[in-house]
Biopython code that builds the backbone (N, CA, C, O; Angstrom):
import numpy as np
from Bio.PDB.StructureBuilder import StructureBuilder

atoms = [
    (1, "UNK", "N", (0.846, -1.168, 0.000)),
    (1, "UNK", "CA", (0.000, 0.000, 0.000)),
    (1, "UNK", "C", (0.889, 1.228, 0.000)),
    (1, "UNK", "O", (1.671, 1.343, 0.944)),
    (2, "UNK", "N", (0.869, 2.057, -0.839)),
    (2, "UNK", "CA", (1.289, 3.699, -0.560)),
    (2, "UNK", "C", (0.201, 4.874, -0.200)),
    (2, "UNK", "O", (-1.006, 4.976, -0.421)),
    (3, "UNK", "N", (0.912, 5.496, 0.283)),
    (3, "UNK", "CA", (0.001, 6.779, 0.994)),
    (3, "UNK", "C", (0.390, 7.929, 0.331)),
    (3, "UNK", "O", (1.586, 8.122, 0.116)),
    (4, "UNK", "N", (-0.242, 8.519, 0.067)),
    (4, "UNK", "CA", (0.627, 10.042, -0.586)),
    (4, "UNK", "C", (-0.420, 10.985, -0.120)),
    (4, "UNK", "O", (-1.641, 10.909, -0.254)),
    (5, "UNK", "N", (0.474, 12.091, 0.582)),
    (5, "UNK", "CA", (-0.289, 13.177, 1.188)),
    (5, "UNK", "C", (-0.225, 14.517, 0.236)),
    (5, "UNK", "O", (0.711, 15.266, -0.044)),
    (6, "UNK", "N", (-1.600, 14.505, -0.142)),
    (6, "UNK", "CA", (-1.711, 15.963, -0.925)),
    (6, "UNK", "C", (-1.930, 17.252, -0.140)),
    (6, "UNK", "O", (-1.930, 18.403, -0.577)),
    (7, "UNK", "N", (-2.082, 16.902, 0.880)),
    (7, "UNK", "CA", (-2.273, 18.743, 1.596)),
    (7, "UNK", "C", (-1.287, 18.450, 2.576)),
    (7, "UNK", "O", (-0.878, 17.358, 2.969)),
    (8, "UNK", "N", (-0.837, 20.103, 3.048)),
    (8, "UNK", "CA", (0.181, 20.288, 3.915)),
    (8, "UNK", "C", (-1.049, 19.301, 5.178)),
    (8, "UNK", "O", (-0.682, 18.203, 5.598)),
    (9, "UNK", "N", (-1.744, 19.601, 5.400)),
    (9, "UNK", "CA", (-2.381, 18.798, 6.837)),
    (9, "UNK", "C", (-2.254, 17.089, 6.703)),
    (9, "UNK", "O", (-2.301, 16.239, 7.592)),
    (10, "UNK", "N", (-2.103, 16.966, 5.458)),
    (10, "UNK", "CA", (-1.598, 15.242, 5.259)),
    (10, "UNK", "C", (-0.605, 14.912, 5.312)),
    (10, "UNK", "O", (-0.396, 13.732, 5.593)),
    (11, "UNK", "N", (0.346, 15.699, 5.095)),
    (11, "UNK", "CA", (2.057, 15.703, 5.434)),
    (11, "UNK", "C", (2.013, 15.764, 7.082)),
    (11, "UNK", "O", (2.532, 14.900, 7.790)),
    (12, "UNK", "N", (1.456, 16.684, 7.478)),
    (12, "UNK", "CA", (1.822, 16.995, 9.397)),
    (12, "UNK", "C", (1.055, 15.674, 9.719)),
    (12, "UNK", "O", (1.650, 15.013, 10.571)),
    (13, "UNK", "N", (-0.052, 15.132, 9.289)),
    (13, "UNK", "CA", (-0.328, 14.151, 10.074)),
    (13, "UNK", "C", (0.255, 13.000, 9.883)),
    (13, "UNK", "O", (0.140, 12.145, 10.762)),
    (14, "UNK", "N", (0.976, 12.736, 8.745)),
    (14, "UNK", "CA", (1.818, 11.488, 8.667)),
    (14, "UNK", "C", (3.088, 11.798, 9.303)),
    (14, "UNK", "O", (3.726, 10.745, 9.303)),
    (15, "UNK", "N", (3.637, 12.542, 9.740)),
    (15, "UNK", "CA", (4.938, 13.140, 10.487)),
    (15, "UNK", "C", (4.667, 13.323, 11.857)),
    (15, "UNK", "O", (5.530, 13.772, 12.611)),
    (16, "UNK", "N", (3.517, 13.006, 12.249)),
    (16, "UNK", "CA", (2.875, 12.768, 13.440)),
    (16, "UNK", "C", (3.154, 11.436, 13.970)),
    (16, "UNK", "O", (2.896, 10.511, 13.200)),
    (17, "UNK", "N", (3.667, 11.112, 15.223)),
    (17, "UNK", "CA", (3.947, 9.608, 15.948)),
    (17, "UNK", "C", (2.566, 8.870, 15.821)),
    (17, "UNK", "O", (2.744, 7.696, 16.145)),
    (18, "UNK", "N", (1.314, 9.094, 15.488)),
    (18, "UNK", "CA", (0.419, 8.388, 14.965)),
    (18, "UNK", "C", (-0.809, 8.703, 14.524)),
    (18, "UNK", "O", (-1.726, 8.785, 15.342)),
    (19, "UNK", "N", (-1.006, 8.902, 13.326)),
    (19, "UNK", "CA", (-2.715, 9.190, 13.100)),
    (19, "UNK", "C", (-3.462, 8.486, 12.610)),
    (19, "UNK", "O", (-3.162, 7.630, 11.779)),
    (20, "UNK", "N", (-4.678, 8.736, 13.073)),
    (20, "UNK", "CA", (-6.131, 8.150, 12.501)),
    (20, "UNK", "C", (-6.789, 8.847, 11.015)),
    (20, "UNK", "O", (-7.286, 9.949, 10.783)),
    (21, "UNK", "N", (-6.547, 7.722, 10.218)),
    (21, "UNK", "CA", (-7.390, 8.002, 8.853)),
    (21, "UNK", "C", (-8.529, 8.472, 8.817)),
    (21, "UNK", "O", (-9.259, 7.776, 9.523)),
    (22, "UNK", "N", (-9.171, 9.460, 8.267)),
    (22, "UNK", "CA", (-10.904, 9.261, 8.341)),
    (22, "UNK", "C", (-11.062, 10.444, 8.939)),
    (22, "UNK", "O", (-11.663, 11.415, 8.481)),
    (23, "UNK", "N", (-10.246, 10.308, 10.478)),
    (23, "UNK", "CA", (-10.437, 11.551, 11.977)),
    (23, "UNK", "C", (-9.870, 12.693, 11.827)),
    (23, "UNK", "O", (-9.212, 13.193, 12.739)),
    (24, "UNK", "N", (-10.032, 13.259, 10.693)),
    (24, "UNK", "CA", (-9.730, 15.243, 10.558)),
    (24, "UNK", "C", (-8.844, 14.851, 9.717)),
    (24, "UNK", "O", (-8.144, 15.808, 9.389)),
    (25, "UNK", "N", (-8.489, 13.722, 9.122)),
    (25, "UNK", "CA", (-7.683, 13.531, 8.025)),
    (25, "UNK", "C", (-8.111, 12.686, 6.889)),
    (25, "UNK", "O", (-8.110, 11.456, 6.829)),
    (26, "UNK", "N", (-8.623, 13.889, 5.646)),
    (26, "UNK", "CA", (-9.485, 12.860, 4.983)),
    (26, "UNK", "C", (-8.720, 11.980, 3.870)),
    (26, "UNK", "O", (-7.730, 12.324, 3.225)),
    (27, "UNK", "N", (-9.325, 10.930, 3.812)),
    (27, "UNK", "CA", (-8.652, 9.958, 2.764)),
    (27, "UNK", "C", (-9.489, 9.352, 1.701)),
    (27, "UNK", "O", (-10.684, 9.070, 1.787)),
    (28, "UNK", "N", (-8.708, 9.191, 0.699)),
    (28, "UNK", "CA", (-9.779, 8.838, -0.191)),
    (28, "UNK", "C", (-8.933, 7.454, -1.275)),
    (28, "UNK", "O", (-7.705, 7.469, -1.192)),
    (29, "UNK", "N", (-9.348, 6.707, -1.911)),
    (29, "UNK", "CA", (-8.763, 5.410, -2.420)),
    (29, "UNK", "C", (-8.288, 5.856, -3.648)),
    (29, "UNK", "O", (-9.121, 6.623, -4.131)),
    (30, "UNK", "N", (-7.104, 5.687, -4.526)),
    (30, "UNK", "CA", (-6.677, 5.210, -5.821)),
    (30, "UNK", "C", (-7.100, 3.825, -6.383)),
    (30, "UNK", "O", (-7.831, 2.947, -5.922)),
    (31, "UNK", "N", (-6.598, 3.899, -7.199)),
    (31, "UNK", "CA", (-6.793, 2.395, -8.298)),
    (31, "UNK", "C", (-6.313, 1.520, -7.210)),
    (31, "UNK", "O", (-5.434, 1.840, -6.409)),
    (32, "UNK", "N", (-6.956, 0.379, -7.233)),
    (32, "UNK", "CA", (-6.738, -0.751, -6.184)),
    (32, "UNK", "C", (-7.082, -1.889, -7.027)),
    (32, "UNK", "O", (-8.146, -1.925, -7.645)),
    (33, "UNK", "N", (-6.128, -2.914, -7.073)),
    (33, "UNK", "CA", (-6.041, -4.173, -8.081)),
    (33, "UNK", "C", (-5.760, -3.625, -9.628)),
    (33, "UNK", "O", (-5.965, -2.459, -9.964)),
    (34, "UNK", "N", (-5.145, -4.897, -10.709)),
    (34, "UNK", "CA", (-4.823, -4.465, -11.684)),
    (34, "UNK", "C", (-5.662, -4.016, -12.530)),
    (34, "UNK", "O", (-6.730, -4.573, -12.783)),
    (35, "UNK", "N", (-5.122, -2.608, -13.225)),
    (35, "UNK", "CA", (-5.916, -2.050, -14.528)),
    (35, "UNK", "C", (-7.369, -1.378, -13.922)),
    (35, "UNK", "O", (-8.325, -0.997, -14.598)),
    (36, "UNK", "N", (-7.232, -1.355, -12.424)),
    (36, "UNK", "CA", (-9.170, -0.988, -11.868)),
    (36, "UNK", "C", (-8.597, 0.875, -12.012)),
    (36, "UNK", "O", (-7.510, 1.342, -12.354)),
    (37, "UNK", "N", (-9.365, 1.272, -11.755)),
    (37, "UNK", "CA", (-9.988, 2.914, -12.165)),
    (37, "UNK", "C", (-9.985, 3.738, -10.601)),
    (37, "UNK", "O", (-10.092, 3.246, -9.478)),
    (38, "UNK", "N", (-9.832, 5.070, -10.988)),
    (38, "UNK", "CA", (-9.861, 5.419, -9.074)),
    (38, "UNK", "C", (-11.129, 5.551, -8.265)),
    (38, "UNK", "O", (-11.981, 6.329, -8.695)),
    (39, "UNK", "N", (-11.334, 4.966, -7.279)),
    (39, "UNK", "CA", (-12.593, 4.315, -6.913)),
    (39, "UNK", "C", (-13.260, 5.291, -6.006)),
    (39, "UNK", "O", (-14.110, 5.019, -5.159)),
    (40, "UNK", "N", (-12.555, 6.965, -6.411)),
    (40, "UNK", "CA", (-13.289, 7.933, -5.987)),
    (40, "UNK", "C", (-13.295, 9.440, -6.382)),
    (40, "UNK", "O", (-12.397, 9.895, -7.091)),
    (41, "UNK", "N", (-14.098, 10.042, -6.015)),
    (41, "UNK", "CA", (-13.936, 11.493, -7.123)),
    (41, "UNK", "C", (-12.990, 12.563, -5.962)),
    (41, "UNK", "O", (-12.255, 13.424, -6.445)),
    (42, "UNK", "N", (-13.110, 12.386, -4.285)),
    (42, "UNK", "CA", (-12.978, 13.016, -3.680)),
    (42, "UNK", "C", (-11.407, 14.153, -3.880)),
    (42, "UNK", "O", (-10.308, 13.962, -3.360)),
    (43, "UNK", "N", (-11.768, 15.157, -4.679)),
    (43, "UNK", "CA", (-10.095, 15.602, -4.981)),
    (43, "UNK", "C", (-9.467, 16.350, -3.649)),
    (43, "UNK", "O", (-8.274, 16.644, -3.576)),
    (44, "UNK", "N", (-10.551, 16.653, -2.475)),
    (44, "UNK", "CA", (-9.783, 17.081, -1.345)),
    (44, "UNK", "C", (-9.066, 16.457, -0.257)),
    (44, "UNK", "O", (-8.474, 16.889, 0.732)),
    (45, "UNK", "N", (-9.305, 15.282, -0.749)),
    (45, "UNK", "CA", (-8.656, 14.023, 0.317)),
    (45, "UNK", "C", (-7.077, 14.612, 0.885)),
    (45, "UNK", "O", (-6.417, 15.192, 0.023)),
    (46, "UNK", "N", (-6.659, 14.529, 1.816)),
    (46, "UNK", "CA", (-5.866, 14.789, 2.816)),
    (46, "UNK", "C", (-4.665, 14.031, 1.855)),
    (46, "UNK", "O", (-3.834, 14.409, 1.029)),
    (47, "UNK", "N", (-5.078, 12.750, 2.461)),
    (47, "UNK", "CA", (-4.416, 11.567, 2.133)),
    (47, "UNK", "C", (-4.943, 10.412, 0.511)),
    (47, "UNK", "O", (-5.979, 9.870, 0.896)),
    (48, "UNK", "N", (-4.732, 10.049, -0.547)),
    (48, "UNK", "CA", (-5.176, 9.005, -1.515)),
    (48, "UNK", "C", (-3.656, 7.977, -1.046)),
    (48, "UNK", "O", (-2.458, 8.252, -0.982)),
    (49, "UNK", "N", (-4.562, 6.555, -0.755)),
    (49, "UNK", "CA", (-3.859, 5.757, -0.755)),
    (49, "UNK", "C", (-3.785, 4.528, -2.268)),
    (49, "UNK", "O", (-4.786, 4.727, -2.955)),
    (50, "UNK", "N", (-3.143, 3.721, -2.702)),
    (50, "UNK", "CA", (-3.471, 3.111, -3.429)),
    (50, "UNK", "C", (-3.003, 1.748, -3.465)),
    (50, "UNK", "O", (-1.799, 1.761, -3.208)),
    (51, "UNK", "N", (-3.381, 0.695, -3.648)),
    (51, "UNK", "CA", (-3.021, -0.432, -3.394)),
    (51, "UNK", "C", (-3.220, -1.815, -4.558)),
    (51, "UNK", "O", (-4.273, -1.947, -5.183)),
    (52, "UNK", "N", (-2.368, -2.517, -4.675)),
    (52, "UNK", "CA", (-2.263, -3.460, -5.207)),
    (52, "UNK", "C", (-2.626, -4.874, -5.290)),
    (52, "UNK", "O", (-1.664, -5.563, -4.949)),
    (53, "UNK", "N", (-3.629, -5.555, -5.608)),
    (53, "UNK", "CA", (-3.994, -6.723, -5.170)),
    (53, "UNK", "C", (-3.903, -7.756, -5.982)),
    (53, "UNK", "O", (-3.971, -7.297, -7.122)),
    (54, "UNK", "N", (-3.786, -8.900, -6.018)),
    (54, "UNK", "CA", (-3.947, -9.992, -6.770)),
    (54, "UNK", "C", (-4.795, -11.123, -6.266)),
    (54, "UNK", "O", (-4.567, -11.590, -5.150)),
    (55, "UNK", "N", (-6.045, -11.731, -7.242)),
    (55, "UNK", "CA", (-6.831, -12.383, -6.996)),
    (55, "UNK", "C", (-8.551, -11.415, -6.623)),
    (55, "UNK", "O", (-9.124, -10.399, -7.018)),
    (56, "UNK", "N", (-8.702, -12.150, -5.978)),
    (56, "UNK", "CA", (-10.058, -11.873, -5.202)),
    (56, "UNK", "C", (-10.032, -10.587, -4.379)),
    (56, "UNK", "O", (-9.520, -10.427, -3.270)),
    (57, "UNK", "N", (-10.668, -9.722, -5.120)),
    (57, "UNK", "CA", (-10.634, -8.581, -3.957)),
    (57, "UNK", "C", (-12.297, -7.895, -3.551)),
    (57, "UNK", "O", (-12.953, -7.525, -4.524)),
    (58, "UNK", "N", (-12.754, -7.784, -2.550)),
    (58, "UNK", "CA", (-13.991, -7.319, -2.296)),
    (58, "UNK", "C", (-13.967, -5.820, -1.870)),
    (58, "UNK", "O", (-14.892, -5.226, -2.424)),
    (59, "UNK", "N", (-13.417, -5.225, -1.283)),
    (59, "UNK", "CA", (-12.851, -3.570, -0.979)),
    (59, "UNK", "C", (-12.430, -3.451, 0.698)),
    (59, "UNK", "O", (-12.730, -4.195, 1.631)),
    (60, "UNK", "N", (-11.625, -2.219, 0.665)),
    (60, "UNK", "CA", (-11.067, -1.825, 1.643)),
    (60, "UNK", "C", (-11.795, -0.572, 2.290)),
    (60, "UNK", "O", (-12.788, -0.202, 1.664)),
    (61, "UNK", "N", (-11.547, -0.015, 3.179)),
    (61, "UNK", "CA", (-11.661, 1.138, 3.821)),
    (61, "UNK", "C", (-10.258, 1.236, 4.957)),
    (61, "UNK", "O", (-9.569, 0.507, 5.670)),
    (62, "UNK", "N", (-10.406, 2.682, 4.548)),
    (62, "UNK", "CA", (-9.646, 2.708, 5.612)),
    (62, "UNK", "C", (-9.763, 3.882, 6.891)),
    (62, "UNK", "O", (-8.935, 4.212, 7.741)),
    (63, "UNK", "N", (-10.936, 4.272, 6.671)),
    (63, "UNK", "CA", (-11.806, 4.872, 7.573)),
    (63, "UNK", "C", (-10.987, 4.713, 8.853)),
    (63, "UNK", "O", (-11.007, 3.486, 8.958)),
    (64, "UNK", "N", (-10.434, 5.062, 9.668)),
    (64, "UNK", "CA", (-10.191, 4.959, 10.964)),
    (64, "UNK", "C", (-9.234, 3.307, 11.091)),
    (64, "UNK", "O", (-9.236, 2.475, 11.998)),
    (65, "UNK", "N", (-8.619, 3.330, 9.998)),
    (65, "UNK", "CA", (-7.155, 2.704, 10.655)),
    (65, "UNK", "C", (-6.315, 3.885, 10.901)),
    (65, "UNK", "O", (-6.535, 5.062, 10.615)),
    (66, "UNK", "N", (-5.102, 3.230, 11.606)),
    (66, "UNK", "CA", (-4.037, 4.272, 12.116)),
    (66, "UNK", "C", (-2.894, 3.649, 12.053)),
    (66, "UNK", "O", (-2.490, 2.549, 12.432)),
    (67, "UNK", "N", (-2.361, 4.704, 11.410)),
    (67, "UNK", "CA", (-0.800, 4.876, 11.392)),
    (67, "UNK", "C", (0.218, 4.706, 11.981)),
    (67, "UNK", "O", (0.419, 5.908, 11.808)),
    (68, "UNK", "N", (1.127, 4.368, 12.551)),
    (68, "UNK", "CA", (1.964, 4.771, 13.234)),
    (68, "UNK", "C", (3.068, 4.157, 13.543)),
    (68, "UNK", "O", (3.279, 2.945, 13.512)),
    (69, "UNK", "N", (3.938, 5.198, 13.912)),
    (69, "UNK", "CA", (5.655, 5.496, 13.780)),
    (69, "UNK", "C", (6.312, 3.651, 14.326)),
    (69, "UNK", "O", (5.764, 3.368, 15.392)),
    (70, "UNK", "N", (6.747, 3.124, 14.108)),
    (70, "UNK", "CA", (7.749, 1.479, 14.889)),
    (70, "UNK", "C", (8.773, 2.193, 15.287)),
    (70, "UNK", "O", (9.894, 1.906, 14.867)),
    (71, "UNK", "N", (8.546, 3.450, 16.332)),
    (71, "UNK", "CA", (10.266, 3.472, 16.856)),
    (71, "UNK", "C", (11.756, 2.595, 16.821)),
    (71, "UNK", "O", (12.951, 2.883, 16.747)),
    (72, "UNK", "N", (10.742, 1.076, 16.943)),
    (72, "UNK", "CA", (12.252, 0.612, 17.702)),
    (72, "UNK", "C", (12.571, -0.531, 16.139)),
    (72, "UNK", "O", (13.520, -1.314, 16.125)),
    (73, "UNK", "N", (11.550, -0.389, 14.914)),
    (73, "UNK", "CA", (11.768, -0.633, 13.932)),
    (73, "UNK", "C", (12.925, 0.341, 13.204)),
    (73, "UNK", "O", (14.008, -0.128, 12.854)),
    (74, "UNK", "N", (12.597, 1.639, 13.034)),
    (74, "UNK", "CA", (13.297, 2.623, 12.862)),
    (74, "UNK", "C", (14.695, 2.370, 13.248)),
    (74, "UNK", "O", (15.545, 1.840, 12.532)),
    (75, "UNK", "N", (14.857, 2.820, 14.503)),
    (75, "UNK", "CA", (16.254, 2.641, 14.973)),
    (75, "UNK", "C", (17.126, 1.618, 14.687)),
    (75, "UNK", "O", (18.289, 1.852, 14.359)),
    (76, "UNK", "N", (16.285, -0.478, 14.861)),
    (76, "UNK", "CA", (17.007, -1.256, 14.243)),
    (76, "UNK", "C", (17.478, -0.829, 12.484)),
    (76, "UNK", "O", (18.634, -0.937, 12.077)),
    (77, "UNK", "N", (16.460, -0.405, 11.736)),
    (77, "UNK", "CA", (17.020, -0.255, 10.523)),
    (77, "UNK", "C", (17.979, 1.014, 10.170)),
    (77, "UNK", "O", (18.611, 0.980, 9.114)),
    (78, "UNK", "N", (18.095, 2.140, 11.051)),
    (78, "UNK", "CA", (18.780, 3.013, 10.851)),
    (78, "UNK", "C", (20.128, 3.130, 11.969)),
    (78, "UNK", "O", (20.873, 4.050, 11.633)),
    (79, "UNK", "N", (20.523, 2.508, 13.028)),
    (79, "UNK", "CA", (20.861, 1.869, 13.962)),
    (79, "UNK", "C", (20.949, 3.133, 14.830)),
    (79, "UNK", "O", (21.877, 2.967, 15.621)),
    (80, "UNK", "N", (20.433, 4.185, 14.986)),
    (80, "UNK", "CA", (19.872, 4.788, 15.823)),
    (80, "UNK", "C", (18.612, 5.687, 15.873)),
    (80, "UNK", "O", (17.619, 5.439, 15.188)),
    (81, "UNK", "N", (18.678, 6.488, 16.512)),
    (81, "UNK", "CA", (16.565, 6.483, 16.736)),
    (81, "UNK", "C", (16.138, 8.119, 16.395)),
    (81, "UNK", "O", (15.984, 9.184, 16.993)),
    (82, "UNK", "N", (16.078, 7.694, 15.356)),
    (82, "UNK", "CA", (15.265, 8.683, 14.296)),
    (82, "UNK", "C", (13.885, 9.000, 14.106)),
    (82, "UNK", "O", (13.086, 8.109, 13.818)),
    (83, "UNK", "N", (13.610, 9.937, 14.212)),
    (83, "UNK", "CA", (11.931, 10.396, 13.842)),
    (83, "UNK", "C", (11.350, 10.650, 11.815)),
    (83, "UNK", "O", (12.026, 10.743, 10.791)),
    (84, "UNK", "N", (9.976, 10.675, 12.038)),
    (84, "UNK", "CA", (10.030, 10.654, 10.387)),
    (84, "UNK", "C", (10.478, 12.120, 9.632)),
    (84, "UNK", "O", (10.814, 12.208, 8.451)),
    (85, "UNK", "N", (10.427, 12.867, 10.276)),
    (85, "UNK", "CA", (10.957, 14.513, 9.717)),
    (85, "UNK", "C", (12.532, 14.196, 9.213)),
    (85, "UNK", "O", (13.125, 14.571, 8.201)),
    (86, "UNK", "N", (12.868, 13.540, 10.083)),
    (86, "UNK", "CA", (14.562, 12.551, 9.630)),
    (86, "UNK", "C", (14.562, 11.904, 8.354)),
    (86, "UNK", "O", (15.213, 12.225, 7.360)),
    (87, "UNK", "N", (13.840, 11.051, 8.479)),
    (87, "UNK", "CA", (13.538, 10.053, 6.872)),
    (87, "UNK", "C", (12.954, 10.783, 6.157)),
    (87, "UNK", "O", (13.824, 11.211, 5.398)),
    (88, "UNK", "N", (11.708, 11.368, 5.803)),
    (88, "UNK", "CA", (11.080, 12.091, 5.160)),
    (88, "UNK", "C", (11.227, 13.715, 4.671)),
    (88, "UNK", "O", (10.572, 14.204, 3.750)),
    (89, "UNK", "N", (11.914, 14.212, 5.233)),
    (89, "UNK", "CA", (11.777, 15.338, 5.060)),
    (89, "UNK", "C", (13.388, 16.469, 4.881)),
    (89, "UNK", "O", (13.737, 17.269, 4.013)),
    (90, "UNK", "N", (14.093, 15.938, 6.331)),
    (90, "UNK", "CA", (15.353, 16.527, 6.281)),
    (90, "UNK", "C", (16.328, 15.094, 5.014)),
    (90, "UNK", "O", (16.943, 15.279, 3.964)),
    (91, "UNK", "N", (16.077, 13.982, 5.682)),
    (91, "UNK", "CA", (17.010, 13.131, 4.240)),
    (91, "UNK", "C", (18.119, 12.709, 5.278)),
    (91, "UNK", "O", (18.799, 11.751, 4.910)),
    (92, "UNK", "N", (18.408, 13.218, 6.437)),
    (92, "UNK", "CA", (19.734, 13.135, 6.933)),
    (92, "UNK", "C", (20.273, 11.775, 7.334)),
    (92, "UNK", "O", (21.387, 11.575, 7.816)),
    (93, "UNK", "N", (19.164, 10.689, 7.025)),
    (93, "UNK", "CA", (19.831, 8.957, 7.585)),
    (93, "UNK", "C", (19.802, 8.192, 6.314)),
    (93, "UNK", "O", (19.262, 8.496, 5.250)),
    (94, "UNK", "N", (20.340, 7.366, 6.565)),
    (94, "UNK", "CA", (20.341, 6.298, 5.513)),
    (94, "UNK", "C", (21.010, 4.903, 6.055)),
    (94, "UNK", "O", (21.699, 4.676, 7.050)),
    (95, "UNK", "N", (20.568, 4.127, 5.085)),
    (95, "UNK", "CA", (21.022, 2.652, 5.378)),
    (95, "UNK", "C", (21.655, 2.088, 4.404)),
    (95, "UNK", "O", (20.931, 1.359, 3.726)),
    (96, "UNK", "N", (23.202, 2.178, 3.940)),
    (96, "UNK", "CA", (23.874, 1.750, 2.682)),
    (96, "UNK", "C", (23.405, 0.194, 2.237)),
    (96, "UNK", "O", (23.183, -0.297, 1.131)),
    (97, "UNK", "N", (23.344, -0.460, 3.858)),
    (97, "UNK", "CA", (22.627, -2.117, 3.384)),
    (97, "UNK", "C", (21.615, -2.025, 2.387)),
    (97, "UNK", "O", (21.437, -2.869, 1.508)),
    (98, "UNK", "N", (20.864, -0.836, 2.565)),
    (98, "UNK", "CA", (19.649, -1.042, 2.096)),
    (98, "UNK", "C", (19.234, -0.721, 0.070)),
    (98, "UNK", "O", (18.212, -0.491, -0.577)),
    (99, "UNK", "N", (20.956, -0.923, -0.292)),
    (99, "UNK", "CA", (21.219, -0.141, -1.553)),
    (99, "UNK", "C", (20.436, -1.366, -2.385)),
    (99, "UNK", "O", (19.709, -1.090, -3.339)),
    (100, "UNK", "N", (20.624, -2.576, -1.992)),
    (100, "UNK", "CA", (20.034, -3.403, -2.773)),
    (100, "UNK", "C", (18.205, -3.478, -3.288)),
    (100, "UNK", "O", (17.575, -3.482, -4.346)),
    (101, "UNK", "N", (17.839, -3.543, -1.463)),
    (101, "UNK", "CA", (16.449, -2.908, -1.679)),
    (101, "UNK", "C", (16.017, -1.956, -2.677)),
    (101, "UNK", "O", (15.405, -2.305, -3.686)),
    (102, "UNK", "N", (16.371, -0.586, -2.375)),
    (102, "UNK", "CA", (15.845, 0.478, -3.053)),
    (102, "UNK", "C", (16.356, 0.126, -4.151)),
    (102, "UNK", "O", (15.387, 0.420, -4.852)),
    (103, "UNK", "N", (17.070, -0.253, -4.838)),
    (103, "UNK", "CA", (17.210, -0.347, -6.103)),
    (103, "UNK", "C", (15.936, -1.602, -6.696)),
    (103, "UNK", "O", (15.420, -1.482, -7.807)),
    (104, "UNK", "N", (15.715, -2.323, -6.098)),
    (104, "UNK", "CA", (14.857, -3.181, -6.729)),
    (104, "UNK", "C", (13.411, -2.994, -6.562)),
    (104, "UNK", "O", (12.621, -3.896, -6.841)),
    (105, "UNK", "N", (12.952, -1.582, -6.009)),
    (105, "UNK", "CA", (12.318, -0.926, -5.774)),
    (105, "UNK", "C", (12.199, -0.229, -6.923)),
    (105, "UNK", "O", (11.354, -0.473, -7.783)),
    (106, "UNK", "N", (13.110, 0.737, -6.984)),
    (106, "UNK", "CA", (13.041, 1.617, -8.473)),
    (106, "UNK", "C", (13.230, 0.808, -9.658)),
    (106, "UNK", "O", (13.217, 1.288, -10.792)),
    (107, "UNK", "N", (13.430, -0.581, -9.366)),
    (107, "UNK", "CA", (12.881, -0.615, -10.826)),
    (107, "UNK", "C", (11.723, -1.567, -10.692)),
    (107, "UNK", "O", (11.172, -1.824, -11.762)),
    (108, "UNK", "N", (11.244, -2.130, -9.651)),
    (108, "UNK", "CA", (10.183, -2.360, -9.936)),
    (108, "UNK", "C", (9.133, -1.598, -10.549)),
    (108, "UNK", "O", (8.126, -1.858, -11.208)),
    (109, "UNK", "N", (9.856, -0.297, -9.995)),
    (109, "UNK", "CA", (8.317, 1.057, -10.485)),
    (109, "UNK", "C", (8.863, 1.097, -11.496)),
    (109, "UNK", "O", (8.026, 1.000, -12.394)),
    (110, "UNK", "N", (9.780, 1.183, -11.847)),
    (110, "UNK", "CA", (9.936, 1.970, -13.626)),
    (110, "UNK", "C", (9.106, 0.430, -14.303)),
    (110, "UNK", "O", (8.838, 0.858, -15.425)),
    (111, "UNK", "N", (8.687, -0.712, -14.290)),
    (111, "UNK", "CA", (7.740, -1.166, -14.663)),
    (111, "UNK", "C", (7.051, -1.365, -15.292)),
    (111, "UNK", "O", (6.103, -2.077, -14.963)),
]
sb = StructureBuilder()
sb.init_structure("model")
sb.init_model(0)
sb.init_chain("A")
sb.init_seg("    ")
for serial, (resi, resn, name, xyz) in enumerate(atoms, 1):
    if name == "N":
        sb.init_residue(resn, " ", resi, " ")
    sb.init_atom(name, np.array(xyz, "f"), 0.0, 1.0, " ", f" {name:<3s}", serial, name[0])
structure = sb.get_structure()
């Protein structure tokens, strides 16, 4: 699943140690499963998430799931304890292990 925040209030709330979808942060769905269409008109959504499925899919919501930060995920992968303004925003950590990943990442998307 990806999240992409279109308003500055969808950025602060994902940079937030945890928020609730739905709760003053509106969200709205992208294309979900292959070749499907965006499964909503809402263009003020906070947040559009979009997701990928294979097989059988009946629908999601995500109305009031929540987010939030794995501190002690973070820190194991960055080997010390970073907030998301760190990863996201300033850029200042990184994980050289992780050169393999992201690369098979970017090209999965180029795709």
């Amino acid at each position: 699943m990806v999240l992409l925040a279109m308003t500055q209030r969808g950025v602060t709330a994902l940079l937030a140690s945890s928020v609730k979808l739905g709760a003053g942060v509106g969200v709205a769905m992208g294309p979900v499963g292959a070749g499907a269409s965006a499964a909503t008109a809402n263009l003020s959504a906070d947040i559009i998430s979009f997701a990928h499925s294979k097989g059988l899919f009946v629908g999601i919501s995500l109305d009031g799931a929540v987010v939030k930060v794995r501190d002690g995920l973070n820190e194991a992968y960055y080997g010390k304890k970073v907030d998301p303004t760190d990863i996201l925003v300033l850029r200042n950590v990184s994980n050289p292990q992780a050169d393999s990943l992201i690369n098979a990442v970017s090209e999965a998307a180029g795709k």
